[in-house]
N, CA, C and O atoms as a DFTB+ gen file, in Angstrom:
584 C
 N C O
     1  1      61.668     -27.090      62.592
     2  2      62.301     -25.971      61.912
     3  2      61.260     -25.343      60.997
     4  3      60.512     -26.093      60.370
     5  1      61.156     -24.010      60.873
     6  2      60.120     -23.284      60.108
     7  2      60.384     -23.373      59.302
     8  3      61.445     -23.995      59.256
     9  1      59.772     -22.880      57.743
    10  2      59.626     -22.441      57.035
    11  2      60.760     -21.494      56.411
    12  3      61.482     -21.712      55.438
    13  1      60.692     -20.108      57.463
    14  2      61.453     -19.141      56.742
    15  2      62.881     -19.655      57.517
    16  3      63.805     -18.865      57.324
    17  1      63.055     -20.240      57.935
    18  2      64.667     -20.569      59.287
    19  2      64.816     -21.605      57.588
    20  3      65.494     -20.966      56.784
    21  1      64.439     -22.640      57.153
    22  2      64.859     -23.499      56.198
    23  2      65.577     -22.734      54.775
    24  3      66.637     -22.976      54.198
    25  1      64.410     -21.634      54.481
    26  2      64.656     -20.949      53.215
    27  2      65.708     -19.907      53.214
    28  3      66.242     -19.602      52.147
    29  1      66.135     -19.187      54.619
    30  2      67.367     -18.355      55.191
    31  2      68.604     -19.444      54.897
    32  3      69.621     -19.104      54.293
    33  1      68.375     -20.845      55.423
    34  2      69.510     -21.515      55.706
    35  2      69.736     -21.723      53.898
    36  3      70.816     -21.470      53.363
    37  1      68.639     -22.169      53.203
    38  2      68.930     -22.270      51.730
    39  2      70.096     -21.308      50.639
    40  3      71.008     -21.484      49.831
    41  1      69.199     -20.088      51.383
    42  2      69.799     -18.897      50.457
    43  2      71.193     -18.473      51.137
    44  3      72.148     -18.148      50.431
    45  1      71.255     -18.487      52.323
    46  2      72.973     -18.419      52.772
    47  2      73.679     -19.183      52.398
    48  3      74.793     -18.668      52.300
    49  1      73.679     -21.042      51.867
    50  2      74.168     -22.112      51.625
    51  2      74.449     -21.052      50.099
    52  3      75.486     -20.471      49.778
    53  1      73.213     -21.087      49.434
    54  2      73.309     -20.723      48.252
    55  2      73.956     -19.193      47.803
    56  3      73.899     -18.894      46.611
    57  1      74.550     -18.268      48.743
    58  2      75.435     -17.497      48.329
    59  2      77.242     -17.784      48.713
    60  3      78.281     -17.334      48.231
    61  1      76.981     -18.602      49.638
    62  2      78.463     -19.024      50.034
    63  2      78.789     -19.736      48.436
    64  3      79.590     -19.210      47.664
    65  1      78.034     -20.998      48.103
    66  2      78.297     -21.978      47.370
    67  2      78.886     -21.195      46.123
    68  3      79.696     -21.684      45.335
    69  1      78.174     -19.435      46.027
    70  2      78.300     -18.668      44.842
    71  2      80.155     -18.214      44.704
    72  3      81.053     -18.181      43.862
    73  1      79.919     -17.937      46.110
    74  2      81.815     -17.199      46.930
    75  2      82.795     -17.991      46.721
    76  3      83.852     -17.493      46.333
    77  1      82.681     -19.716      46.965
    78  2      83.244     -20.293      46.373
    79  2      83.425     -20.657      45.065
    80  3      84.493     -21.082      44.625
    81  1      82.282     -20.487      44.337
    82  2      82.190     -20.937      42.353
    83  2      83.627     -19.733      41.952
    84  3      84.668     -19.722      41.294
    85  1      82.803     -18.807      42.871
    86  2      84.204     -17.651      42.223
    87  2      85.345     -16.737      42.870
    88  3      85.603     -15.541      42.735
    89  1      85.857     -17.630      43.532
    90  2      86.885     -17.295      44.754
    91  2      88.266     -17.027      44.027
    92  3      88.640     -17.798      43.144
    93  1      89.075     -15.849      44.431
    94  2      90.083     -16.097      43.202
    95  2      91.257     -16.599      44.010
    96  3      92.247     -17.050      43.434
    97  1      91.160     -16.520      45.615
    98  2      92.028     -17.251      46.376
    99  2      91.889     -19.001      46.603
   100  3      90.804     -19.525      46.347
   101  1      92.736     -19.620      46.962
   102  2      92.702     -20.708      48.068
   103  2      91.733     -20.330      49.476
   104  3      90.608     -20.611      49.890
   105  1      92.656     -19.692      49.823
   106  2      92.097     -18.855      51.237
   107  2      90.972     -18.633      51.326
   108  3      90.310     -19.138      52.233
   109  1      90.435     -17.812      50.405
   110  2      89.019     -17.197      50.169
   111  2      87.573     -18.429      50.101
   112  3      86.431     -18.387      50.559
   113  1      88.273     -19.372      49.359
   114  2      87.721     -20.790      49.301
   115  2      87.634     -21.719      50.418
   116  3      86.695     -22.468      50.692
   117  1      88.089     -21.658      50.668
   118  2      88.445     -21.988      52.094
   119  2      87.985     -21.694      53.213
   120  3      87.642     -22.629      53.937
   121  1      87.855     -20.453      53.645
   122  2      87.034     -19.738      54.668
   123  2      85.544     -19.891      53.891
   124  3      84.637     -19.751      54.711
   125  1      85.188     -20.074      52.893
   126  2      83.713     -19.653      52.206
   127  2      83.489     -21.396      52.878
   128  3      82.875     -21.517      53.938
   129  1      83.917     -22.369      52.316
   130  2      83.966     -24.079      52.398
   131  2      83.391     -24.113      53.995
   132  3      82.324     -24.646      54.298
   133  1      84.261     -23.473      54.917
   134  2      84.371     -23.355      56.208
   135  2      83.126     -22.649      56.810
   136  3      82.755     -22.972      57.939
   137  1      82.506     -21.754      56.146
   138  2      81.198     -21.351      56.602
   139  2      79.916     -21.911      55.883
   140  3      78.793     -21.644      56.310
   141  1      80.106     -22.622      54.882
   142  2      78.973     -23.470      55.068
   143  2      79.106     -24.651      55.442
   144  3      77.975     -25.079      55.212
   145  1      79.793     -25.669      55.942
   146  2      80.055     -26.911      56.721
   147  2      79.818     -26.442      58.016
   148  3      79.687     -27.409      58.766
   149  1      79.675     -25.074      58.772
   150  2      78.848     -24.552      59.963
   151  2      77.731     -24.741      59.859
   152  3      77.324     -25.762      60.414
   153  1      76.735     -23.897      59.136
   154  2      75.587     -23.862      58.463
   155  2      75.318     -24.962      58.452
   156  3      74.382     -25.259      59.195
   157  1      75.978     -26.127      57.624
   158  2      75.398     -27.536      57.450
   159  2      74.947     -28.273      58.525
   160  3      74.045     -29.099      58.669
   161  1      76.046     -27.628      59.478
   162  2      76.465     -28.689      61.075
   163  2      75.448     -28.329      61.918
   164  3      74.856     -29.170      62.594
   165  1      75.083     -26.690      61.956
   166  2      74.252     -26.551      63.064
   167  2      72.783     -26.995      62.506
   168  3      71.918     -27.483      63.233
   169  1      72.614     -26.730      60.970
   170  2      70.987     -27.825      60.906
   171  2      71.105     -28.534      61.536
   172  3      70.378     -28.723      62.511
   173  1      72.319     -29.372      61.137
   174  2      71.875     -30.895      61.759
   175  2      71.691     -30.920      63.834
   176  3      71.125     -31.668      64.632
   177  1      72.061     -30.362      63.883
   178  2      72.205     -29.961      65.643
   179  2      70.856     -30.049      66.191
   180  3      70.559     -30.694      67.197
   181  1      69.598     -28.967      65.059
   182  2      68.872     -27.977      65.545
   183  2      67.769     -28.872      66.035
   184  3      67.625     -29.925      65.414
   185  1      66.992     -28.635      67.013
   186  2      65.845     -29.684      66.988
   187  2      65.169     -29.791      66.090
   188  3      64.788     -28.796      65.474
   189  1      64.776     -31.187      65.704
   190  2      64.015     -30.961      64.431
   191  2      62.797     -31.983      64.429
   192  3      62.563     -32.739      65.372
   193  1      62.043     -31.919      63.250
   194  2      60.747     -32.882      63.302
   195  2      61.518     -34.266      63.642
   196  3      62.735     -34.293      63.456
   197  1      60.923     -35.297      64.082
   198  2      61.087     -36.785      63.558
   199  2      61.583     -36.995      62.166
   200  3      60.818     -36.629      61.273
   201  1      62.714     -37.515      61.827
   202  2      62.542     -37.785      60.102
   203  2      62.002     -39.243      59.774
   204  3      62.302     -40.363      60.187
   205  1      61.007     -38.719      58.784
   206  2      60.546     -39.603      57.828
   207  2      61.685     -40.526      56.637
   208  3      62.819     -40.239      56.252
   209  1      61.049     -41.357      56.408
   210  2      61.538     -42.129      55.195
   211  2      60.575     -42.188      54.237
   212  3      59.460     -42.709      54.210
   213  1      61.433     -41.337      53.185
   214  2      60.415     -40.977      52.062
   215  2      60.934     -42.667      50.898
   216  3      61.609     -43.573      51.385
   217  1      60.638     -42.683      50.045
   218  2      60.329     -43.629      48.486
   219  2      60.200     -42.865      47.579
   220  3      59.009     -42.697      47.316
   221  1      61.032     -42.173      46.809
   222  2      60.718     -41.294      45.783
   223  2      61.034     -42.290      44.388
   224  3      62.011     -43.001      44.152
   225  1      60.077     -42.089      43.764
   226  2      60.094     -43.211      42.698
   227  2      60.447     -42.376      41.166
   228  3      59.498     -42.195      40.403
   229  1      61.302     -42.074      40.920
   230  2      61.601     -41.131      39.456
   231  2      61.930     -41.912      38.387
   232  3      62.461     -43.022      38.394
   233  1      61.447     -41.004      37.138
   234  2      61.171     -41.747      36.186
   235  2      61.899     -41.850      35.045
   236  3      61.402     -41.925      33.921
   237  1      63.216     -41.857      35.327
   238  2      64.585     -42.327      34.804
   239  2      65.881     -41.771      35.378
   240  3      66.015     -40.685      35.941
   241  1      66.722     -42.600      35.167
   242  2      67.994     -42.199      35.582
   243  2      68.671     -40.902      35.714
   244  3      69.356     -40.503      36.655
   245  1      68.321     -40.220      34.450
   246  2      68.877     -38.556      34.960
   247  2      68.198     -38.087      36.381
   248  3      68.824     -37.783      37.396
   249  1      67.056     -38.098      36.250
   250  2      66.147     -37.646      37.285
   251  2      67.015     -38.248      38.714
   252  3      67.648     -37.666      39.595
   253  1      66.817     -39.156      38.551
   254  2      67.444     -40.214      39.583
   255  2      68.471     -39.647      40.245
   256  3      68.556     -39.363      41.439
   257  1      69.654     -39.433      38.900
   258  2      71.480     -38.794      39.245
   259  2      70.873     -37.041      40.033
   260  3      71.333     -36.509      41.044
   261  1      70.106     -36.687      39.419
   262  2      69.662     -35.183      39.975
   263  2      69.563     -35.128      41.291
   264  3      70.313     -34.444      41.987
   265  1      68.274     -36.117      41.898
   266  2      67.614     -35.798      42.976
   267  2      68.750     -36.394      44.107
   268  3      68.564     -35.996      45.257
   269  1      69.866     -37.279      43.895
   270  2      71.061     -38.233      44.385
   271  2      72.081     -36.895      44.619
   272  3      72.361     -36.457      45.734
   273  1      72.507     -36.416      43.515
   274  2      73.406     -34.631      43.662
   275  2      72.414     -34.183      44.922
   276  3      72.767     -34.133      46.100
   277  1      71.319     -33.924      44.494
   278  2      70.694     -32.863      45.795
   279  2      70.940     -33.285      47.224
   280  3      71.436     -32.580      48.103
   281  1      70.426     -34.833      47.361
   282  2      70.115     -35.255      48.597
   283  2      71.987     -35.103      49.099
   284  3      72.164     -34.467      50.137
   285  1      72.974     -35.531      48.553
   286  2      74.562     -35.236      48.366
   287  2      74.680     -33.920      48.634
   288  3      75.596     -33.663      49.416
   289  1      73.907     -32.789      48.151
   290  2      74.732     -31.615      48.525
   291  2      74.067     -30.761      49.774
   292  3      74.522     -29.721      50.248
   293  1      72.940     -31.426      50.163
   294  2      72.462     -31.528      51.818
   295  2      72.811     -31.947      52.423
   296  3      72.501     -31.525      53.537
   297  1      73.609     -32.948      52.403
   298  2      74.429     -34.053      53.284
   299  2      72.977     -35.253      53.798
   300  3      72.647     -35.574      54.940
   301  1      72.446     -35.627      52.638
   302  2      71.390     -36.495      53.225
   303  2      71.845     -37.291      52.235
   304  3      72.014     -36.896      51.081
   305  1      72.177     -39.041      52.841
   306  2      71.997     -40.096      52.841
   307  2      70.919     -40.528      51.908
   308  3      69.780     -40.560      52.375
   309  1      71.162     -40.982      50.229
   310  2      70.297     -41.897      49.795
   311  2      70.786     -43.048      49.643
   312  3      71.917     -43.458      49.381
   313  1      69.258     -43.794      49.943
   314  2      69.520     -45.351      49.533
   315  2      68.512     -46.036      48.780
   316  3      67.540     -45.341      48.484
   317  1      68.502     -47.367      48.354
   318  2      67.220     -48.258      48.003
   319  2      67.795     -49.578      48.591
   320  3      68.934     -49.871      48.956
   321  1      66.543     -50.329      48.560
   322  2      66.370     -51.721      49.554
   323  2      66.835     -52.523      48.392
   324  3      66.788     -52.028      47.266
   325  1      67.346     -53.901      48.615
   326  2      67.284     -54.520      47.620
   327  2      66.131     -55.326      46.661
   328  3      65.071     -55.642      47.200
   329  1      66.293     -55.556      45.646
   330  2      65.290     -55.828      44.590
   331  2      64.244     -54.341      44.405
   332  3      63.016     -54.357      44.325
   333  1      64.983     -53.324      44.376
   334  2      64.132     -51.899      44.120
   335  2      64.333     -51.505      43.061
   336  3      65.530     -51.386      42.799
   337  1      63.621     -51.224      42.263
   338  2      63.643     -50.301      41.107
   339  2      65.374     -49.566      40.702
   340  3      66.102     -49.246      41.642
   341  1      65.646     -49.458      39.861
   342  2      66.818     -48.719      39.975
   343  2      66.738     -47.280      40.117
   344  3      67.669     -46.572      40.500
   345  1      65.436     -46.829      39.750
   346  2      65.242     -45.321      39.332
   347  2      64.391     -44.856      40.927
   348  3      63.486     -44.025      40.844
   349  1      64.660     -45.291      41.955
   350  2      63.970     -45.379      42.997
   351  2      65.119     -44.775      44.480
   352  3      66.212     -45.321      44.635
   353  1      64.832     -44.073      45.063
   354  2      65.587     -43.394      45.751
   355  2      65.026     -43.644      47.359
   356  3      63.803     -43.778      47.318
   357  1      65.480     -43.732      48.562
   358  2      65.203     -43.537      49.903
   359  2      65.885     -42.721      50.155
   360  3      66.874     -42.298      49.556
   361  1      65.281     -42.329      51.348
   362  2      66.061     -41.270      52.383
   363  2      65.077     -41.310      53.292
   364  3      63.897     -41.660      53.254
   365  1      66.359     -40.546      54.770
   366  2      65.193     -40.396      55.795
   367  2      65.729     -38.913      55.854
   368  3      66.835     -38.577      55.431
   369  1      64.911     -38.165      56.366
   370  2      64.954     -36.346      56.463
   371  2      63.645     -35.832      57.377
   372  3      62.527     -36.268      57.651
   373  1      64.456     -34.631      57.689
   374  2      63.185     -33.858      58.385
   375  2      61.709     -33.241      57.169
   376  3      61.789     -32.527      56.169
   377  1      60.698     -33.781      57.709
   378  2      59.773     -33.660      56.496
   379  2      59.689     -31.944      56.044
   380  3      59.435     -31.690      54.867
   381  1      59.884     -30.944      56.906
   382  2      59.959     -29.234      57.022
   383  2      60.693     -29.321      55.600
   384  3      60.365     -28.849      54.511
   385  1      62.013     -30.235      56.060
   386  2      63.221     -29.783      55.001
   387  2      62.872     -30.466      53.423
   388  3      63.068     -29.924      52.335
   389  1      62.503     -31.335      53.595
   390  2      62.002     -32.175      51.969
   391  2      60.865     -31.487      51.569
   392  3      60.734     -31.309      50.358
   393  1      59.700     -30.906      52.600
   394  2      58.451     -30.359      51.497
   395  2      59.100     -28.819      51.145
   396  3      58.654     -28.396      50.079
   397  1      60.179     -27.776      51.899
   398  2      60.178     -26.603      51.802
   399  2      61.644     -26.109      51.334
   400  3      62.018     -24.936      51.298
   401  1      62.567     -27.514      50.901
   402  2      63.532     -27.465      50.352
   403  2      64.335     -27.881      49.616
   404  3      65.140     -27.331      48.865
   405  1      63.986     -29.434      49.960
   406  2      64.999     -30.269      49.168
   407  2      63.867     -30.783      47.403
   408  3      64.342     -31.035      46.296
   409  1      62.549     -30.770      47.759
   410  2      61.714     -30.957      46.932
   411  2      61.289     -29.877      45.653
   412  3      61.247     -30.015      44.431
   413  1      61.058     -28.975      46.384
   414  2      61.134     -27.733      45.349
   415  2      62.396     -27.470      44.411
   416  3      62.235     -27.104      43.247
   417  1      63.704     -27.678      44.986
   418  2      64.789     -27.297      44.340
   419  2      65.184     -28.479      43.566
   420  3      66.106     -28.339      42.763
   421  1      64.599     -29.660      43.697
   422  2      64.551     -30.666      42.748
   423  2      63.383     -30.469      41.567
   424  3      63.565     -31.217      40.606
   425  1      62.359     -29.705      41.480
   426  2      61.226     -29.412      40.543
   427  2      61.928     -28.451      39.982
   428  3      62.077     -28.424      38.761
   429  1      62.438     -27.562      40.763
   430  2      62.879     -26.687      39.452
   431  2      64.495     -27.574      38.584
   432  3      64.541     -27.873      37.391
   433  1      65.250     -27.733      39.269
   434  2      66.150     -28.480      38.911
   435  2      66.102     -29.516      37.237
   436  3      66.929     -29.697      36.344
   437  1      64.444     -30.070      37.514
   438  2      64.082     -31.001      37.116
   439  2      63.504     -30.420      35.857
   440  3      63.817     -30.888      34.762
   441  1      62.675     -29.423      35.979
   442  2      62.421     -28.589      34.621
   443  2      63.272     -28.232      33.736
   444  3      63.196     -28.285      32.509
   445  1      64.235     -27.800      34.533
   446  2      65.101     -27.165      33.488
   447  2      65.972     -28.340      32.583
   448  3      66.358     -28.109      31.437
   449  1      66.259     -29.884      33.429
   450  2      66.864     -30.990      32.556
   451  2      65.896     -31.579      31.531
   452  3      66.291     -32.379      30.683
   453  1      64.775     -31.224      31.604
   454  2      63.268     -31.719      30.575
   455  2      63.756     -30.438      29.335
   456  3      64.285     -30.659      28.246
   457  1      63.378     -29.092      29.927
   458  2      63.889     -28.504      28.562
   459  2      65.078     -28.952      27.938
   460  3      64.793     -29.253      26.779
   461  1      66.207     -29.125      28.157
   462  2      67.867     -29.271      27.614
   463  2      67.120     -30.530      26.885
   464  3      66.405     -30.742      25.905
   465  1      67.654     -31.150      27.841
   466  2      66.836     -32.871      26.823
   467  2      65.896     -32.769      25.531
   468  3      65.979     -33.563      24.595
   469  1      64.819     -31.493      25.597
   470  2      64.027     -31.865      24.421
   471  2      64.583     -30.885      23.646
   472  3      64.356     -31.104      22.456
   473  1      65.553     -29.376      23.943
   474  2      66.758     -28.550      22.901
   475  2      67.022     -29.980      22.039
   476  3      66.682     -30.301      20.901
   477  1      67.736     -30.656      23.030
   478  2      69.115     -31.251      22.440
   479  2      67.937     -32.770      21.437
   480  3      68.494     -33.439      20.567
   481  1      67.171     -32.903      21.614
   482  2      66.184     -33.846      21.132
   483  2      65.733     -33.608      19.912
   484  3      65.659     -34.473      19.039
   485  1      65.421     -32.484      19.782
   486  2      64.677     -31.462      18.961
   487  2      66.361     -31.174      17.737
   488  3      66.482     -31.236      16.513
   489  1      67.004     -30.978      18.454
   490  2      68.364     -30.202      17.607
   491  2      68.861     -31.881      16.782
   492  3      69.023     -31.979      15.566
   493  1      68.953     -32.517      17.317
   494  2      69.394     -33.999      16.809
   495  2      68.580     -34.245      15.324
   496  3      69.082     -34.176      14.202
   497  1      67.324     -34.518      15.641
   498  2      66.406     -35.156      14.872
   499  2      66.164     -33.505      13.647
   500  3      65.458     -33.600      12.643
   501  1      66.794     -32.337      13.974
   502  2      66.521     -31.552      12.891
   503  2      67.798     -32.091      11.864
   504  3      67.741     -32.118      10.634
   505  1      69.059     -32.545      12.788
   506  2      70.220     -32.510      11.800
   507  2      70.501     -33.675      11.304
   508  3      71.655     -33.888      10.933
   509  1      69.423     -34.757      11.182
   510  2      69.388     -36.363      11.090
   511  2      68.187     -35.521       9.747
   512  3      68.595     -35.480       8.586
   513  1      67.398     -35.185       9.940
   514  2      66.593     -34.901       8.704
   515  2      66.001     -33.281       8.760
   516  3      66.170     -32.941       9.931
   517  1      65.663     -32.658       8.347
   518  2      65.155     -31.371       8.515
   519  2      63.395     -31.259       8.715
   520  3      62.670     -30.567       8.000
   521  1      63.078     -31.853       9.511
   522  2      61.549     -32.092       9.493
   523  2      60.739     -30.988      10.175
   524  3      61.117     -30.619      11.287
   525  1      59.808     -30.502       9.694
   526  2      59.019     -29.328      10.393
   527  2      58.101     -30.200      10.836
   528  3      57.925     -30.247      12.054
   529  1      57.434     -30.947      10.090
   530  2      56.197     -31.690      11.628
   531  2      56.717     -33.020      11.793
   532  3      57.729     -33.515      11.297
   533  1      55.871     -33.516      12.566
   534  2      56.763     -34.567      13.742
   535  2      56.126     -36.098      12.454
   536  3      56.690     -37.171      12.243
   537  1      54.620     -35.483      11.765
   538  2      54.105     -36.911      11.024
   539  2      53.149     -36.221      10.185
   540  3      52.709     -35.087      10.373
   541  1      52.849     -37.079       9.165
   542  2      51.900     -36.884       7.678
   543  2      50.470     -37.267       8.444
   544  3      50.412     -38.473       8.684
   545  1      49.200     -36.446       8.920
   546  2      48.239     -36.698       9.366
   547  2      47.345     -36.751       8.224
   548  3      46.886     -35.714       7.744
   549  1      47.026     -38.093       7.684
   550  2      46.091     -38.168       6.775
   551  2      44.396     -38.759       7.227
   552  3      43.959     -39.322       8.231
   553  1      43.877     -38.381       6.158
   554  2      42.220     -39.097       6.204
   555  2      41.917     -40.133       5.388
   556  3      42.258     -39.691       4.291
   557  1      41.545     -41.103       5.230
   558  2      41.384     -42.169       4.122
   559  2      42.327     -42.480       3.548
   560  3      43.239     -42.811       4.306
   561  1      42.507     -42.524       2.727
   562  2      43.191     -43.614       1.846
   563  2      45.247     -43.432       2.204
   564  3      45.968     -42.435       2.149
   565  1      45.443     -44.330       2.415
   566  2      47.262     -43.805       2.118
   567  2      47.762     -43.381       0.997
   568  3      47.345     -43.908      -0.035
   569  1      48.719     -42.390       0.918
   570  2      49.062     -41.997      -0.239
   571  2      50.061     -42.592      -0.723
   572  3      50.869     -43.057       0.079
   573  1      50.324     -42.768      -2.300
   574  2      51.263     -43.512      -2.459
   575  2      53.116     -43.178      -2.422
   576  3      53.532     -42.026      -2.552
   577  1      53.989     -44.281      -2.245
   578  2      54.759     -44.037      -1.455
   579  2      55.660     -43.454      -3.201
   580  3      55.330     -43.589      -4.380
   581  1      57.002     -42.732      -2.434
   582  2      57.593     -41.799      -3.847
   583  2      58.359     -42.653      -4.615
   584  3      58.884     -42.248      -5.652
């Protein structure tokens, strides 16, 4: 599967998914639900590379719950072996679809939970104390305490 056939199938997933966020029918929801579970079905149909089994090793649990939603809202299967890391993810997938879809939309995904986290990090530790720098950078001697 190409390139632009992956990023078509992305952005159609991703305006249906929109039709449904704001459907003011049942019906309307419904038929939207109904045309992307097509979409979903005929990827899976289409000839495709061999899939690989990737090891994605992330570096905590949010990350983890993120990239688990994604591989979930592709309809791809994650797992880990036993005695694995907890923050450690498998899957097998067409490699087209993980370098030109499922990977990218996890980087951006992933940026944007790094900013919130350091808002909400940043907003905490102002209302626990009001601190403008993070530490007292001194030279020689310590100063004495108040």
């Amino acid at each position: 599967m190409g390139y632009y056939v992956c990023m078509d199938m992305l952005e159609k997933i991703k305006k249906i998914e929109a039709l449904i966020a704001s459907s003011k029918s049942e019906g309307e929801k419904h038929a939207a639900t109904l045309a992307k579970n097509r979409i979903l079905e005929r990827h899976k149909q289409e000839p495709a590379e061999k899939p690989l089994e990737y090891t994605i090793h992330l570096r905590n649990e949010w990350k983890k719950k993120l990239f688990v939603a994604l591989c979930n809202k592709f309809q791809i299967r994650p797992y880990r072996y036993k005695r694995q890391k907890s923050t450690t993810v498998m899957l097998r997938a067409d490699p087209t679809f993980v370098n030109n879809t499922l990977w990218p939309e996890f980087n951006k995904y992933a940026a944007l939970l790094e900013d919130l986290v350091q808002d909400i990090i940043d907003d905490l530790i102002n209302k626990i104390h009001d601190v403008k720098e993070e530490e007292l950078v001194i030279a020689g001697e310590l100063p004495e305490a108040p």
